[in-house]
Structures are given as C-alpha cells and as structure tokens.
N, CA and C atoms of all chains as a GROMACS GRO file, in nm:
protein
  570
    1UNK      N    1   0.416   2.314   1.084
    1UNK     CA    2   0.381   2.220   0.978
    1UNK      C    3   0.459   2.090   0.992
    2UNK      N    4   0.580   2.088   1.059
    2UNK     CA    5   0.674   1.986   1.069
    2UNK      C    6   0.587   1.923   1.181
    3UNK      N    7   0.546   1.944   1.314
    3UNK     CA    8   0.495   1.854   1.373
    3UNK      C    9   0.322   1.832   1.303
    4UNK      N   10   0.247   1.831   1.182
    4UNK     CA   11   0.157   1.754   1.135
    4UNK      C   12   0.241   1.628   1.025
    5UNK      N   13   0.343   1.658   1.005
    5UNK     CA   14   0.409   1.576   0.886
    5UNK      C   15   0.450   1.459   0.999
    6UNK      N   16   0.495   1.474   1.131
    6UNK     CA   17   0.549   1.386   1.171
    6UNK      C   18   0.459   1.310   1.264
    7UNK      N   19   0.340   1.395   1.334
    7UNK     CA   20   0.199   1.310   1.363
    7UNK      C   21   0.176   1.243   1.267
    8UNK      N   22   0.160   1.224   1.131
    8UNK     CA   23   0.109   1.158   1.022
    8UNK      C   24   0.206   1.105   0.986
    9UNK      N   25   0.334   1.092   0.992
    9UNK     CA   26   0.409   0.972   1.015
    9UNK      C   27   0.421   0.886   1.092
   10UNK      N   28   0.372   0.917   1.251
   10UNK     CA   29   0.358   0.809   1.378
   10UNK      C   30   0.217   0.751   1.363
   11UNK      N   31   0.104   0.789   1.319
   11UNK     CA   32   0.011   0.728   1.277
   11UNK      C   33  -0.006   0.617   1.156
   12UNK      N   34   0.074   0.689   1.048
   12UNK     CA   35   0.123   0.526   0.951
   12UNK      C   36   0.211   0.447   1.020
   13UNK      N   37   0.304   0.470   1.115
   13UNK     CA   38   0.378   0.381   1.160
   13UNK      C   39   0.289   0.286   1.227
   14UNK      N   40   0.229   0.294   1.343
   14UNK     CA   41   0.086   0.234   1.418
   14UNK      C   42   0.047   0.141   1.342
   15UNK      N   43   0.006   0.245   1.189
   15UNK     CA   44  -0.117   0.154   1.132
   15UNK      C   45  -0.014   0.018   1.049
   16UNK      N   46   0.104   0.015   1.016
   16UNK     CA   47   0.238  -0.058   0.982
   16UNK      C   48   0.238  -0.159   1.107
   17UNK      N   49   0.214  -0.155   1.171
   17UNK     CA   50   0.226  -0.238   1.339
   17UNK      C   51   0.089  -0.336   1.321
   18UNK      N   52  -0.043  -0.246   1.305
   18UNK     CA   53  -0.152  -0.308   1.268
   18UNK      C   54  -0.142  -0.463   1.165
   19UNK      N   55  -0.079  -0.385   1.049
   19UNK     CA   56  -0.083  -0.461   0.928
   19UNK      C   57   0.019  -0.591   0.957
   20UNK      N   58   0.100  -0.580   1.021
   20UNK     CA   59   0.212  -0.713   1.080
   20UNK      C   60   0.157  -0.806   1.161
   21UNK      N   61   0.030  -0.741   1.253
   21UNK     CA   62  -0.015  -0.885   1.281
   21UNK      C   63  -0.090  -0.962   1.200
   22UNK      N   64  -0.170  -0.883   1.051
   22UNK     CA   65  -0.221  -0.995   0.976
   22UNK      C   66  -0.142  -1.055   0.909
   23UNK      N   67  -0.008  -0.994   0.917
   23UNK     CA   68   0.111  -1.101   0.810
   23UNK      C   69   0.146  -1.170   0.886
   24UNK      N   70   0.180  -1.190   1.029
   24UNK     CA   71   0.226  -1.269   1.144
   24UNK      C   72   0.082  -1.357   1.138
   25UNK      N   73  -0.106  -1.364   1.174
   25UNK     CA   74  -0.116  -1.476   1.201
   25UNK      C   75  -0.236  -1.497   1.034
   26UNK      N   76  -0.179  -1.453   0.980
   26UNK     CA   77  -0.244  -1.504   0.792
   26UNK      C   78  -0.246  -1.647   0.801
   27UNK      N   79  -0.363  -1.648   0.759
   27UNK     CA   80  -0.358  -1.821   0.770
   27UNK      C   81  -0.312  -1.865   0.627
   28UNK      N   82  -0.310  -1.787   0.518
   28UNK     CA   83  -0.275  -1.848   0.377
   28UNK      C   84  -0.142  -1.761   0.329
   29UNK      N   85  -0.056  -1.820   0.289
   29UNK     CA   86   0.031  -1.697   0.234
   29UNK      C   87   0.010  -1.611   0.141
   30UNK      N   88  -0.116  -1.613   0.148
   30UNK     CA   89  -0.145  -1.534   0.010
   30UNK      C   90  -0.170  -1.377   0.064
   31UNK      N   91  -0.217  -1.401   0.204
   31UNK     CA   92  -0.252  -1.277   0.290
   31UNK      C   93  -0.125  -1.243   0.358
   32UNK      N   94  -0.062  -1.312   0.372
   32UNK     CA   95   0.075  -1.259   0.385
   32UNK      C   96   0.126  -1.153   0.250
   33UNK      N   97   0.072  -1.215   0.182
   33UNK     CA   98   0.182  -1.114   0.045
   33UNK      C   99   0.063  -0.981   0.061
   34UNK      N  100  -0.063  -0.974   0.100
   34UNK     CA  101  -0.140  -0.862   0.072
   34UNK      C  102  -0.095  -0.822   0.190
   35UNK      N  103  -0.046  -0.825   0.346
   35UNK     CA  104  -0.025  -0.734   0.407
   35UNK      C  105   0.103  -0.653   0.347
   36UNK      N  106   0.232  -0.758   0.294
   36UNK     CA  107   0.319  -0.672   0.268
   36UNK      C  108   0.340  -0.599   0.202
   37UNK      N  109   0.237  -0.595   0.084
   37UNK     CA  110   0.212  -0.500  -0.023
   37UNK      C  111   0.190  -0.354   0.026
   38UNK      N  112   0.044  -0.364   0.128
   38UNK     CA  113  -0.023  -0.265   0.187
   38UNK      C  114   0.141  -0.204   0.294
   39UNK      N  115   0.218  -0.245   0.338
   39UNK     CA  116   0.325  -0.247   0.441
   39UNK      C  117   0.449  -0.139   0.352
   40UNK      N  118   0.427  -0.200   0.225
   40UNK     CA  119   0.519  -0.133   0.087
   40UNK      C  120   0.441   0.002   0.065
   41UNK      N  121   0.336   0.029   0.044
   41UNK     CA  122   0.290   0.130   0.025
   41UNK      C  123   0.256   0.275   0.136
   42UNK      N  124   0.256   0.214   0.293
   42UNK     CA  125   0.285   0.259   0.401
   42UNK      C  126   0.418   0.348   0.392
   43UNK      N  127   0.515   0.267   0.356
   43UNK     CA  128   0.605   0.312   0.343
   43UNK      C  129   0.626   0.395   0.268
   44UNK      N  130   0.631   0.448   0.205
   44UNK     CA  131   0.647   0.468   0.038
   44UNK      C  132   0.614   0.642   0.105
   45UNK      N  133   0.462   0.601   0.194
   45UNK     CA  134   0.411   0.806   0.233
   45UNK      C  135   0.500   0.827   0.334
   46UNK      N  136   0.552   0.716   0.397
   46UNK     CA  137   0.601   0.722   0.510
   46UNK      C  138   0.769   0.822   0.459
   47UNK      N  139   0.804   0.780   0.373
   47UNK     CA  140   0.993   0.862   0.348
   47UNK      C  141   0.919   0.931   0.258
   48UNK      N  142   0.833   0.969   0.174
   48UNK     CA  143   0.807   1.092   0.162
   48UNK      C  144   0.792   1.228   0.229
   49UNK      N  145   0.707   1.190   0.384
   49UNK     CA  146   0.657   1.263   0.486
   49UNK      C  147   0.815   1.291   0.524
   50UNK      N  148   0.893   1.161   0.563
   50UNK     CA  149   1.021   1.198   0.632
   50UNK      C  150   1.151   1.307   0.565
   51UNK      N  151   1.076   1.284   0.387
   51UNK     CA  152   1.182   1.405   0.334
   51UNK      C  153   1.147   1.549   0.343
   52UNK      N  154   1.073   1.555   0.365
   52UNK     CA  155   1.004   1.682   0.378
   52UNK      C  156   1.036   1.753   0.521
   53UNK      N  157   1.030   1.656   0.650
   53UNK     CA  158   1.061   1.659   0.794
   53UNK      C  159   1.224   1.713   0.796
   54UNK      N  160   1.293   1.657   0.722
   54UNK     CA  161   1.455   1.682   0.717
   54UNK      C  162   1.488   1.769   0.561
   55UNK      N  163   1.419   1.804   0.512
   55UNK     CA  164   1.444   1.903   0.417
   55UNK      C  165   1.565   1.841   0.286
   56UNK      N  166   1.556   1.720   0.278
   56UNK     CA  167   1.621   1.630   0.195
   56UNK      C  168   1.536   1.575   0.111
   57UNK      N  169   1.561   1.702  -0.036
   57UNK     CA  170   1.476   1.592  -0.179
   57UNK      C  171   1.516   1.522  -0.239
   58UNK      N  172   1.661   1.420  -0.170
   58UNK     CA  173   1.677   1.316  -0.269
   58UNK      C  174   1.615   1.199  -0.214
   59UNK      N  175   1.554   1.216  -0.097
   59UNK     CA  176   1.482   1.126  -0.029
   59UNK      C  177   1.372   1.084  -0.136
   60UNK      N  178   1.275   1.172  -0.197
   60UNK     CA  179   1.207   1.133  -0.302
   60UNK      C  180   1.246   1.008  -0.391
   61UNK      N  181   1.372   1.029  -0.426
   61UNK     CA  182   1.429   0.910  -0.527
   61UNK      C  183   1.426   0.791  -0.481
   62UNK      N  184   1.451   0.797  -0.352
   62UNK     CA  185   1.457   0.650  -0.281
   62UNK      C  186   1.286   0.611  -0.269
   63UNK      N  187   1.180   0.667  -0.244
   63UNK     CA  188   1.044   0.631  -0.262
   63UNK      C  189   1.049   0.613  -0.402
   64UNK      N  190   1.086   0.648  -0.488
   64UNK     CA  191   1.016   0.637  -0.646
   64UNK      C  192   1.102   0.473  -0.617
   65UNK      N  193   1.247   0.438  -0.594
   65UNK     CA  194   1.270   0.277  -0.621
   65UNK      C  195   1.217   0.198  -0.492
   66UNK      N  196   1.114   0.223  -0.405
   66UNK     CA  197   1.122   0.132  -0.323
   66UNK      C  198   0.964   0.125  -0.348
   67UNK      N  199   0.914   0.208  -0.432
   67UNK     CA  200   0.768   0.156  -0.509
   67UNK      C  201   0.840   0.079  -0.639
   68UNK      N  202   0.925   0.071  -0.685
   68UNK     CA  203   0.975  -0.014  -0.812
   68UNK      C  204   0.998  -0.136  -0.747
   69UNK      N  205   1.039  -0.152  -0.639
   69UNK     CA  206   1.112  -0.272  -0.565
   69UNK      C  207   1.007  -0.375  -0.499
   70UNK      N  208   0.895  -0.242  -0.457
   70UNK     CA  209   0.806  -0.344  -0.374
   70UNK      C  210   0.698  -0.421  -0.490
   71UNK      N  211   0.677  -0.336  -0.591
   71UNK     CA  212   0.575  -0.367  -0.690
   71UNK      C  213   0.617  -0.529  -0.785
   72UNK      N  214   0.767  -0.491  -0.791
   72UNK     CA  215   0.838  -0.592  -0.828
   72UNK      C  216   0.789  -0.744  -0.747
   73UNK      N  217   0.845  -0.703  -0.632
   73UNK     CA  218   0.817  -0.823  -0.514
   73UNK      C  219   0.725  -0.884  -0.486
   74UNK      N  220   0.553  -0.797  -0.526
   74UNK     CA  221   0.435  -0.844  -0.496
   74UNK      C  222   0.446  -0.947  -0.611
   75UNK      N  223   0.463  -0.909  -0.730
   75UNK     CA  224   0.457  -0.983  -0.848
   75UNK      C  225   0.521  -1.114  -0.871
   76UNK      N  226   0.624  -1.114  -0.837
   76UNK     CA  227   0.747  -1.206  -0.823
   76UNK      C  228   0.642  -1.352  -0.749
   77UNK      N  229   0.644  -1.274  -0.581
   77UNK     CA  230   0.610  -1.365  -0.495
   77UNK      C  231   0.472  -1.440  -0.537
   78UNK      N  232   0.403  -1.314  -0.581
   78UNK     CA  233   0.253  -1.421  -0.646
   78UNK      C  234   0.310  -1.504  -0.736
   79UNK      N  235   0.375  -1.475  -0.824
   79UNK     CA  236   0.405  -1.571  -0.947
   79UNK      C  237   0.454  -1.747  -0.835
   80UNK      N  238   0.534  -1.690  -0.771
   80UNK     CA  239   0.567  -1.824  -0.725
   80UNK      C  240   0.494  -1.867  -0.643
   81UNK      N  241   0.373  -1.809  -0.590
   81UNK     CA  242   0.276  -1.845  -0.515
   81UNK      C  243   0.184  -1.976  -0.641
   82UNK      N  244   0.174  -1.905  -0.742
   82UNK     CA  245   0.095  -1.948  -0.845
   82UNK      C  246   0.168  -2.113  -0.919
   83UNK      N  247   0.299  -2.080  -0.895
   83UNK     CA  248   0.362  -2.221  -0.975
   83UNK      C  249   0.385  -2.330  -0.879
   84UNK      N  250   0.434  -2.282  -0.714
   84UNK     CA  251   0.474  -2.378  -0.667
   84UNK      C  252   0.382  -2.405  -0.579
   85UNK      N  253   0.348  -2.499  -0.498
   85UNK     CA  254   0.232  -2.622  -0.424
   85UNK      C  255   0.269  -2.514  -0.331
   86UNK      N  256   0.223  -2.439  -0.254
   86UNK     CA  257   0.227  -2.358  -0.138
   86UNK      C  258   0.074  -2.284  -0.087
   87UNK      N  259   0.014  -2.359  -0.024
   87UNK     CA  260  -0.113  -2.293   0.079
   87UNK      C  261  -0.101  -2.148   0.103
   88UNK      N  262  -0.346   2.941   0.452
   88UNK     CA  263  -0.488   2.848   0.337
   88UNK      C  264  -0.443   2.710   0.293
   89UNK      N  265  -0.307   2.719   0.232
   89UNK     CA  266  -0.212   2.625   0.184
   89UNK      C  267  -0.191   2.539   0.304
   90UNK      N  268  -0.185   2.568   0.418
   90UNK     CA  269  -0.137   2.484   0.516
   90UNK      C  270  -0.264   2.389   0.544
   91UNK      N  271  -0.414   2.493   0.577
   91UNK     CA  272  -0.532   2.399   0.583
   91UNK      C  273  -0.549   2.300   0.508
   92UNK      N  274  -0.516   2.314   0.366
   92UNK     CA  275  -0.550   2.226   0.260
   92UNK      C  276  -0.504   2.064   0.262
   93UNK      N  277  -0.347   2.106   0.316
   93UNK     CA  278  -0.247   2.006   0.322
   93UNK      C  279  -0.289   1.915   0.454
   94UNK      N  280  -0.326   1.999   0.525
   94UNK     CA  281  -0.378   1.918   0.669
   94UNK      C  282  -0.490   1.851   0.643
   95UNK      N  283  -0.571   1.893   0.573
   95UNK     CA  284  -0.725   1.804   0.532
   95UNK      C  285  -0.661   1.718   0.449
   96UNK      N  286  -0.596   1.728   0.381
   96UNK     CA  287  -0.581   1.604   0.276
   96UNK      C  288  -0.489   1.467   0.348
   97UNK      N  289  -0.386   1.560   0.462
   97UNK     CA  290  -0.323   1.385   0.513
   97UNK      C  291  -0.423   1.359   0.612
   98UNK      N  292  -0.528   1.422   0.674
   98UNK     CA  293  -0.634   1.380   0.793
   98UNK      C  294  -0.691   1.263   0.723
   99UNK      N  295  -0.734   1.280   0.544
   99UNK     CA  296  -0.790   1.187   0.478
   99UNK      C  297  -0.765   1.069   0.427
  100UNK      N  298  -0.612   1.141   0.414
  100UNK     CA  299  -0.494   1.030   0.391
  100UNK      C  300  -0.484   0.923   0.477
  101UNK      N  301  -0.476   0.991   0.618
  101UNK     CA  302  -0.458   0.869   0.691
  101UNK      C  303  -0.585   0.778   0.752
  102UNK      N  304  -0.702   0.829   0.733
  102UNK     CA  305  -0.849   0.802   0.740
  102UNK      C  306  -0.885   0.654   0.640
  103UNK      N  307  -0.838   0.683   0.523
  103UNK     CA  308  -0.858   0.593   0.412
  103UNK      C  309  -0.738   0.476   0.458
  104UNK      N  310  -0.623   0.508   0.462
  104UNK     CA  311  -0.551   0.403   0.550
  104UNK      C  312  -0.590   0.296   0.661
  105UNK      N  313  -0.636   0.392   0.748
  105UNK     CA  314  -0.726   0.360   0.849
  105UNK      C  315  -0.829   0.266   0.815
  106UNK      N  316  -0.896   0.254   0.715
  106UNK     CA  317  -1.027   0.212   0.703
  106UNK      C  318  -0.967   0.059   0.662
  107UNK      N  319  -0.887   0.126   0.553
  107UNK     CA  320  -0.809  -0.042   0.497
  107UNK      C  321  -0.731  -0.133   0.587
  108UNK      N  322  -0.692  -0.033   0.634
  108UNK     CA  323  -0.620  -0.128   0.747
  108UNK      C  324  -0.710  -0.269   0.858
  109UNK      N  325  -0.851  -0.154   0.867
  109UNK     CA  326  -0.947  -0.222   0.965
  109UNK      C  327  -0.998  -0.372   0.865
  110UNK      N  328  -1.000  -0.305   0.755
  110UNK     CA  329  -1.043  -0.448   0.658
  110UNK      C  330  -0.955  -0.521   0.628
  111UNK      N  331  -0.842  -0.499   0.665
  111UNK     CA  332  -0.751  -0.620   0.659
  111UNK      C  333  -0.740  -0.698   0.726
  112UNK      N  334  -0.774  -0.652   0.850
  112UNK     CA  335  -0.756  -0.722   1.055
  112UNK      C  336  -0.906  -0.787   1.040
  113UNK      N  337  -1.012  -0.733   1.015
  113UNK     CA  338  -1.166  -0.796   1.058
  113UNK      C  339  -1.236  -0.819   0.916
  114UNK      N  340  -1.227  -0.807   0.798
  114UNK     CA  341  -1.273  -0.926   0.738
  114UNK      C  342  -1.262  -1.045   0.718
  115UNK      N  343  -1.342  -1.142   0.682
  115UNK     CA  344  -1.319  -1.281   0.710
  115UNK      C  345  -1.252  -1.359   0.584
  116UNK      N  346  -1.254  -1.319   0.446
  116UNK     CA  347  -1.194  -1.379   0.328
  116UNK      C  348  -1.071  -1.317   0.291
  117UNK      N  349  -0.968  -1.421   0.217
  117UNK     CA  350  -0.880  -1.333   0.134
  117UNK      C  351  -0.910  -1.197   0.022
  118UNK      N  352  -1.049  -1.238  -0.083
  118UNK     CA  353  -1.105  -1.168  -0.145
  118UNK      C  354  -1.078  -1.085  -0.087
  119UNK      N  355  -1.208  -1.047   0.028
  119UNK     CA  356  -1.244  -0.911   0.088
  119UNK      C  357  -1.165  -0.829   0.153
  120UNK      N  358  -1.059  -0.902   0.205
  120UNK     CA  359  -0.951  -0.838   0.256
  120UNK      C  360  -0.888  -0.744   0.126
  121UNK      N  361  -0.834  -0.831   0.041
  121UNK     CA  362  -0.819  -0.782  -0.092
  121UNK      C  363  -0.880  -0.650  -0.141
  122UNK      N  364  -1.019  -0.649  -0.139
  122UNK     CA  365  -1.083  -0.519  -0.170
  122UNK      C  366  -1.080  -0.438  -0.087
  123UNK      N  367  -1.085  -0.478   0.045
  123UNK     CA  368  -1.085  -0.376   0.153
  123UNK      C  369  -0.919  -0.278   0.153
  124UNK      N  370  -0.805  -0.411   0.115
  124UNK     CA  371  -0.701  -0.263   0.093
  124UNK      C  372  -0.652  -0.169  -0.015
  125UNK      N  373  -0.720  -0.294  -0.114
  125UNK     CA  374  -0.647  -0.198  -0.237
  125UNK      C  375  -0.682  -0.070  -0.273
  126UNK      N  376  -0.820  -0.075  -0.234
  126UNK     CA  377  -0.904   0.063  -0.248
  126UNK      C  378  -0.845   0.153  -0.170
  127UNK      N  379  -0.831   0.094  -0.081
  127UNK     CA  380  -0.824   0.254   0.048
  127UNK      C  381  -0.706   0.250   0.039
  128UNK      N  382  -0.607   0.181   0.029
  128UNK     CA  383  -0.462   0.191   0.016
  128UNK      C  384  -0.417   0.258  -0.122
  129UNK      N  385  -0.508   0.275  -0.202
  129UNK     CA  386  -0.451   0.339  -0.301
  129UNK      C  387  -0.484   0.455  -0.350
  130UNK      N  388  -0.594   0.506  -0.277
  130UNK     CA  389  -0.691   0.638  -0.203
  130UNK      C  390  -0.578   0.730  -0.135
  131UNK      N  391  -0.561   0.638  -0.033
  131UNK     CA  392  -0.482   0.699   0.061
  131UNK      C  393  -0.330   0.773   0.008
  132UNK      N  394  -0.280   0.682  -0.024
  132UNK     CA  395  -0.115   0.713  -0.119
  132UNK      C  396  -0.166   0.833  -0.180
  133UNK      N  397  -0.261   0.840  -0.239
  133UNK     CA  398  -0.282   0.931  -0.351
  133UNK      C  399  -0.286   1.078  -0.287
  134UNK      N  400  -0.387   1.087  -0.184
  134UNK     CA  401  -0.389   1.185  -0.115
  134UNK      C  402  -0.304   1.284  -0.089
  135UNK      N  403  -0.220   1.146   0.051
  135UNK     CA  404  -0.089   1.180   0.099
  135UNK      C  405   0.010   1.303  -0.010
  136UNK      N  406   0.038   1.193  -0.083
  136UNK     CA  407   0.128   1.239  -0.203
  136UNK      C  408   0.114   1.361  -0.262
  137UNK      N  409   0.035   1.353  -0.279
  137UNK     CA  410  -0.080   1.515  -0.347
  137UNK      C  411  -0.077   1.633  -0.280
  138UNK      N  412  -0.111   1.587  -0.141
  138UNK     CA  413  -0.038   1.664   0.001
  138UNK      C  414   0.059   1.764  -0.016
  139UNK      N  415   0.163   1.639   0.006
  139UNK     CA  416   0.286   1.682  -0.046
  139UNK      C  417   0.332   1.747  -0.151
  140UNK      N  418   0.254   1.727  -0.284
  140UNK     CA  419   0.317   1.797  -0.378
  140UNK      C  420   0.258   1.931  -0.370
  141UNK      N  421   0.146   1.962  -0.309
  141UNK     CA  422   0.062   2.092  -0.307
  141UNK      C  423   0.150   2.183  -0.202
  142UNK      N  424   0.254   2.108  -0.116
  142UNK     CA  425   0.306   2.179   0.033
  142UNK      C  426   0.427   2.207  -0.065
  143UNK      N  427   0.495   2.133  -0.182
  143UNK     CA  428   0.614   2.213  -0.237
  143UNK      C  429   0.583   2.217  -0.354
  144UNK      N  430   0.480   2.298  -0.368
  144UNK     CA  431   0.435   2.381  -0.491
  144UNK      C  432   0.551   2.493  -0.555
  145UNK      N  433   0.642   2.534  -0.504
  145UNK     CA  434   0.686   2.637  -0.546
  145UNK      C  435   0.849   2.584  -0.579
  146UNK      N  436   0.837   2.444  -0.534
  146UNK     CA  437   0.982   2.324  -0.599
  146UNK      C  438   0.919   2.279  -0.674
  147UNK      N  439   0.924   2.327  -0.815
  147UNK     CA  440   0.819   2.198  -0.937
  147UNK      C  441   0.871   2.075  -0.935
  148UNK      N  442   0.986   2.073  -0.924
  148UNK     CA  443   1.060   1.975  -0.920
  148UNK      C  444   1.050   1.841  -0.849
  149UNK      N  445   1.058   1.899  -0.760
  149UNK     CA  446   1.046   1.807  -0.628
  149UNK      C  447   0.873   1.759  -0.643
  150UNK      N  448   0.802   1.864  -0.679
  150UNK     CA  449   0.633   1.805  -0.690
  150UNK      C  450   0.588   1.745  -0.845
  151UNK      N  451   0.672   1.770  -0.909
  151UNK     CA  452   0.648   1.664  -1.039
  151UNK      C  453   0.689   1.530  -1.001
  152UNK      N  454   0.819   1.492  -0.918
  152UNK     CA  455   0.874   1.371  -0.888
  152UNK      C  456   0.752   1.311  -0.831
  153UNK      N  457   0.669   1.397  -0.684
  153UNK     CA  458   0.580   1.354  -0.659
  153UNK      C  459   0.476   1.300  -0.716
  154UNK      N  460   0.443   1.322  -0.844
  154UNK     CA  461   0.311   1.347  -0.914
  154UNK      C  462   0.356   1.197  -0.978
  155UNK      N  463   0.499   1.202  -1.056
  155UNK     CA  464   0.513   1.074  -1.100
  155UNK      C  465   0.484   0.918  -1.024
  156UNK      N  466   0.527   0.936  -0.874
  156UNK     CA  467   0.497   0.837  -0.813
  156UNK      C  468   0.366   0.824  -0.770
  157UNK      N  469   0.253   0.922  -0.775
  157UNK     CA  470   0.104   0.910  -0.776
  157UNK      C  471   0.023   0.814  -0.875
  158UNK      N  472   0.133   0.841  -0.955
  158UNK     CA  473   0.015   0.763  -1.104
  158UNK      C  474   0.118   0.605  -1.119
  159UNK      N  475   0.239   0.619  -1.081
  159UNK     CA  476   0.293   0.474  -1.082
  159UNK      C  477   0.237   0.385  -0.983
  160UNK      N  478   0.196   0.451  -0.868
  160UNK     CA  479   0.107   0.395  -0.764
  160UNK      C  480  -0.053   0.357  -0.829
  161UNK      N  481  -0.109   0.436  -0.867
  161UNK     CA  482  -0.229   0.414  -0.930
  161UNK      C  483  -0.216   0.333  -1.049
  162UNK      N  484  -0.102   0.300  -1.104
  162UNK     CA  485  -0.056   0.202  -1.210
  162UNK      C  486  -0.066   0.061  -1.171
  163UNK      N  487   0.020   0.073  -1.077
  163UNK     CA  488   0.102  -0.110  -1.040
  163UNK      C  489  -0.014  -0.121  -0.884
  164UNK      N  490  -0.042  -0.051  -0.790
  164UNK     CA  491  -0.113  -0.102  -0.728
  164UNK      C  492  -0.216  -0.192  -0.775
  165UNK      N  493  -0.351  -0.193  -0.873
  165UNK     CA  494  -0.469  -0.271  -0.904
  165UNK      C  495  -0.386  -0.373  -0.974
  166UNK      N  496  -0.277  -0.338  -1.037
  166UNK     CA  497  -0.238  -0.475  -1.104
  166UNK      C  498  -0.164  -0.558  -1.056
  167UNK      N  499  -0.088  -0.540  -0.901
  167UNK     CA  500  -0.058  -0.629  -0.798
  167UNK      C  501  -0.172  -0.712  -0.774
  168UNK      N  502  -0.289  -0.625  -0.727
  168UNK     CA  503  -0.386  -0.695  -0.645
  168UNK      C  504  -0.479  -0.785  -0.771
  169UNK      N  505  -0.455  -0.783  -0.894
  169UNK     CA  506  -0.498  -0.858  -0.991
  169UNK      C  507  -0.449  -1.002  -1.009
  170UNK      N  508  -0.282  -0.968  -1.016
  170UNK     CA  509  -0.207  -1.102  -1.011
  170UNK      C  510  -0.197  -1.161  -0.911
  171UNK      N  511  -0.217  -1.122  -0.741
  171UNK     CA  512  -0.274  -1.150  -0.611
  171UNK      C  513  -0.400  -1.248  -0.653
  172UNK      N  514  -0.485  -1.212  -0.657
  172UNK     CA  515  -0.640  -1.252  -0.674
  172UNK      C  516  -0.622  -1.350  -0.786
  173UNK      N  517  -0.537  -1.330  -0.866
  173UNK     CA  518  -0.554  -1.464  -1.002
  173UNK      C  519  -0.445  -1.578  -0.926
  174UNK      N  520  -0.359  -1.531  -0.871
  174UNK     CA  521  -0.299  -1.695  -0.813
  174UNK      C  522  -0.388  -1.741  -0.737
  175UNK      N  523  -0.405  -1.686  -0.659
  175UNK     CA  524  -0.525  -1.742  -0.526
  175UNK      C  525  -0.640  -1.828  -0.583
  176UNK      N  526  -0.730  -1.737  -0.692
  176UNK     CA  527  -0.840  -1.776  -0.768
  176UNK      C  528  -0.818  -1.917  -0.842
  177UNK      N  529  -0.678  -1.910  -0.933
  177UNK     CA  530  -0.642  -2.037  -0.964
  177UNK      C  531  -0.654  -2.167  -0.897
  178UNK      N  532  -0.612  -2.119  -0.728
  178UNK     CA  533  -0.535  -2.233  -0.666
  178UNK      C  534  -0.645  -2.275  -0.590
  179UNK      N  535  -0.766  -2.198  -0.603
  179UNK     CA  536  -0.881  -2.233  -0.543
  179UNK      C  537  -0.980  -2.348  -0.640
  180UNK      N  538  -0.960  -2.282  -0.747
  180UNK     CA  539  -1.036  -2.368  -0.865
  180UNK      C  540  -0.998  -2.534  -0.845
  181UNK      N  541  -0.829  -2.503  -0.879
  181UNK     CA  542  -0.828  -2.654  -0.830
  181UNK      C  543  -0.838  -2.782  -0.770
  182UNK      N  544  -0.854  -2.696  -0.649
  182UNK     CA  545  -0.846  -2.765  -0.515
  182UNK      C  546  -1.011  -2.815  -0.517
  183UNK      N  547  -1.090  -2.711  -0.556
  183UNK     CA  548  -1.218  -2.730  -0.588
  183UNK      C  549  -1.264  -2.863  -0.680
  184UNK      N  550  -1.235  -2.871  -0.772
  184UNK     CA  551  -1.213  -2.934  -0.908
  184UNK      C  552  -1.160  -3.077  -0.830
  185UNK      N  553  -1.075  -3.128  -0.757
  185UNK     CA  554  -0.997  -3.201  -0.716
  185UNK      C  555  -1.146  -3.262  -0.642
  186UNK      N  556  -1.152  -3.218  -0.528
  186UNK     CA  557  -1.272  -3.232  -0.477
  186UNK      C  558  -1.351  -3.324  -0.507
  187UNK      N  559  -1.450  -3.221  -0.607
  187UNK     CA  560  -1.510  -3.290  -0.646
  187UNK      C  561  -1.531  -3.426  -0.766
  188UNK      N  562  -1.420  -3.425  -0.774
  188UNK     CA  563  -1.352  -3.553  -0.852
  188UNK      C  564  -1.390  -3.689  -0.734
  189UNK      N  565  -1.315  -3.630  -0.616
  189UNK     CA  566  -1.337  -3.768  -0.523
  189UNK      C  567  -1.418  -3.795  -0.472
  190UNK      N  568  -1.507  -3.728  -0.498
  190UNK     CA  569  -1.640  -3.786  -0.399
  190UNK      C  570  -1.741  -3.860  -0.484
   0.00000   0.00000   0.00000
C-alpha cells in the first residue's frame, strides 16, 4: 500500500512541475496567482500522502495550516492584485 | 476490499488533477483556466483526502482531522477562485470602459 501512496505522490509531484510552467510563462499575474493556488492544493494531498508513507500523524497538522496559509495568500495577493495598477 | 477502494479513489484523485492541470496549460482565457481548475482541483483534494481517511478508518482521529480539511477545502477553495475572478473582472471592466471613452 506504501508503494501506491508514493506512486500518487510522484504523479502530483509531475503534475506540480506541469503547473510551474503556467506560473513561469502567465502572461497576466492573475494566472500566476491561479497556478499557485492549484500548486497550494497539490500540496496539501501531497504531505498528507507523505504522512501516511512515514507513519507520522502530526504531519496532518502541518496540511490543516498550510491550507490556512495558502488560502490566506490567494486572498491577500488578489486583494492587491485588485488595488494596485498591476497587469 | 479496503485497499481496492482506496486505490480507485487516488486513481480518480489523480485523474481529476490531471484533467485540471491540462486546462490550465491549453486553455486560452484566464476565465477558463479558472474553471478548468477549480473544479477538478477541488474534486480531486476531495477524493484524495477521503482516500485517506477511509485507509485510517480505525484512527478516528487522525480521519476526522482528515475530514476537517475536506470541507475547509471545499470552503475556501470556490471562494479563492471568486475573489480571483472579481479582481480580474474588475480590472477588465475598466480598461474596457477606458477604451471606449477614447475613441
């Protein structure tokens, strides 16, 4: 079962690789903030899968704040997408 | 049985990923890009997660934590991609509006 948890962790990783080149050639920053969102949420299955791989459930805790952190960040950055003159 | 279950659900997991991902790289608008991940990106999480909490069914613990971050995901995801889509939408109006002022 440990090597399907960790195939399905090298496959979100890939698809994390995918998502960096639309934040690398985004022509608006606005698609920049939607890859990193999608990049935040990658993550998120990604140290779930990995706590489970190493038998460490405080790993959980760190996904519950790094969905608080990223959700934060999408918000933040739109806001200042929204106030300041930025394409 | 438990093991099949868990395997179909991250195959789907990462399928719905997959799909969003492709609509992020080859659609042509911010919009559509937009729809193309939030959906499947928030499909997908859900799955995954679910996965997981069904594989440590017998740690409630550990699969309630899970369960909580399912629905905070299904919470704040659409309303990222809301306040996403309303700056953008704004900054389009204007520019629009501007426009056609000068001509």
């Amino acid at each position: 079962m440990d090597n399907i948890f960790i195939g399905t962790s090298i496959a979100l990783m890939l698809l994390v690789f995918v998502c960096l080149y639309r934040a690398i050639i985004g022509p608006r920053a606005i698609d920049r903030v939607i890859s990193i969102n999608i990049i935040g949420t990658k993550a998120l299955v990604i140290i779930s899968l990995i706590s489970l791989v190493f038998n460490e459930t405080f790993f959980i805790d760190v996904a519950v704040v790094y969905a608080l952190i990223s959700f934060i960040m999408t918000i933040g950055v739109s806001k200042y997408i929204d106030t300041e003159n930025i394409d | 049985m438990l093991n099949i279950i868990v395997t179909i659900l991250l195959f789907f997991s990462v399928f719905f990923f997959a799909v969003g991902t492709i609509g992020l790289i080859r659609l042509p608008d911010t919009y559509t890009r937009m729809h193309a991940t939030t959906k499947g990106d928030t499909l997908g999480a859900g799955l995954g997660l679910l996965a997981l909490a069904l594989y440590n069914i017998d740690k409630p613990f550990v699969a309630a934590k899970l369960m909580i971050i399912i629905v905070f995901i299904w919470i704040t995801n659409p309303t990222a991609a809301h306040v996403i889509a309303k700056a953008q939408y704004k900054k389009d109006f204007i520019e629009k509006t501007n426009r056609g002022q000068g001509e």
